[in-house]
C-alpha positions as CSV (number, residue, x, y, z in Angstrom):
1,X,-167.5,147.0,86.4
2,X,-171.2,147.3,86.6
3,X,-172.4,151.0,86.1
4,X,-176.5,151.8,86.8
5,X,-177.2,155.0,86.3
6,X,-180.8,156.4,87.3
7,X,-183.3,157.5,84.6
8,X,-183.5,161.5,84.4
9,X,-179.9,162.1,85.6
10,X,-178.1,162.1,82.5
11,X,-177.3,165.9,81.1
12,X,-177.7,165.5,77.2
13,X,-177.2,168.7,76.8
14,X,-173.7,168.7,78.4
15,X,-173.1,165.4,76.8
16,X,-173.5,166.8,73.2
17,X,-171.9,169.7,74.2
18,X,-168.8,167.8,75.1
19,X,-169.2,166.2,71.6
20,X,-169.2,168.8,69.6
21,X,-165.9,170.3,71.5
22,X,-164.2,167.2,70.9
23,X,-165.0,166.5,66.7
24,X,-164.9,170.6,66.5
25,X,-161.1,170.4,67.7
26,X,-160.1,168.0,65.0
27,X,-157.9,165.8,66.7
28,X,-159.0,162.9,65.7
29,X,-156.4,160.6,66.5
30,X,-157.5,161.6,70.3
31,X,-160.9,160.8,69.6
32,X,-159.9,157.2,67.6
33,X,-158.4,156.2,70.6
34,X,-160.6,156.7,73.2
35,X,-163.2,155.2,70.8
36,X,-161.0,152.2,70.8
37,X,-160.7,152.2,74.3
38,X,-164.3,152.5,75.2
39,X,-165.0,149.8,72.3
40,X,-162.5,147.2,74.2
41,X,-163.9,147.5,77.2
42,X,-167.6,147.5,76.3
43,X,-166.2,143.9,74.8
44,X,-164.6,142.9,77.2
45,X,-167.9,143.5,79.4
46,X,-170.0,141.5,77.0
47,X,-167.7,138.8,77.6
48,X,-167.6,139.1,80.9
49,X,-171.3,138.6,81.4
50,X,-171.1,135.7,78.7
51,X,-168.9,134.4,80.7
52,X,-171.0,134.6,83.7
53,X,-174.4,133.6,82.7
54,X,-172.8,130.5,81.0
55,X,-171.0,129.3,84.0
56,X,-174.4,129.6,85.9
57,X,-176.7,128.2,84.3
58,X,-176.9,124.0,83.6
59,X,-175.6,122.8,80.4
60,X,-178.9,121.4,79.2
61,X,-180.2,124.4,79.5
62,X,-177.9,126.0,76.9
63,X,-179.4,126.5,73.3
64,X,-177.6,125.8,70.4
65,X,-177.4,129.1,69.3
66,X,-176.1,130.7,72.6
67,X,-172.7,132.7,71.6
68,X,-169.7,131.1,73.2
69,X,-167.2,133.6,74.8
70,X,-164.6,133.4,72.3
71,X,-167.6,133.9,69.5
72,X,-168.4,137.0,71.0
73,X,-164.3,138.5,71.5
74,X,-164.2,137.8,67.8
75,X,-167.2,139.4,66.6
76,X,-165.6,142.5,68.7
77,X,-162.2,142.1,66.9
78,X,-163.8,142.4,63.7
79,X,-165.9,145.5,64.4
80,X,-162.8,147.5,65.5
């Protein structure tokens, strides 16, 4: 899922308002787990693209410090 959204339409104001709802109500078990969810698939994404790009572009053009896919699912694992 690729997602471009153009500069100046964004309502921050609505956004924060929405925010403020949601952490006002105090359920945060609600809030955890849409976190989590969001968090998944924002990795899952990054992977994704990894994924991609590596299977694209020639070997010798790889550097040794490139992240490999399964690098990159782990450092996600350990941040949630």
């Amino acid at each position: 899922m690729n997602i471009q959204i153009p500069p100046g339409t964004v309502d921050l104001a609505a956004i924060k308002e929405r925010q403020h709802a949601a952490w006002g109500s105090g359920d945060y078990a609600m809030i955890g787990t849409t976190l989590q969810i969001v968090g998944e698939m924002l990795c899952e994404a990054v992977i994704s693209a990894a994924t991609s790009a590596s299977s694209m572009s020639p070997p010798e053009m790889a550097t040794p410090r490139s992240p490999r896919p399964a690098d990159l699912l782990m450092s996600c694992r350990r941040t949630m």
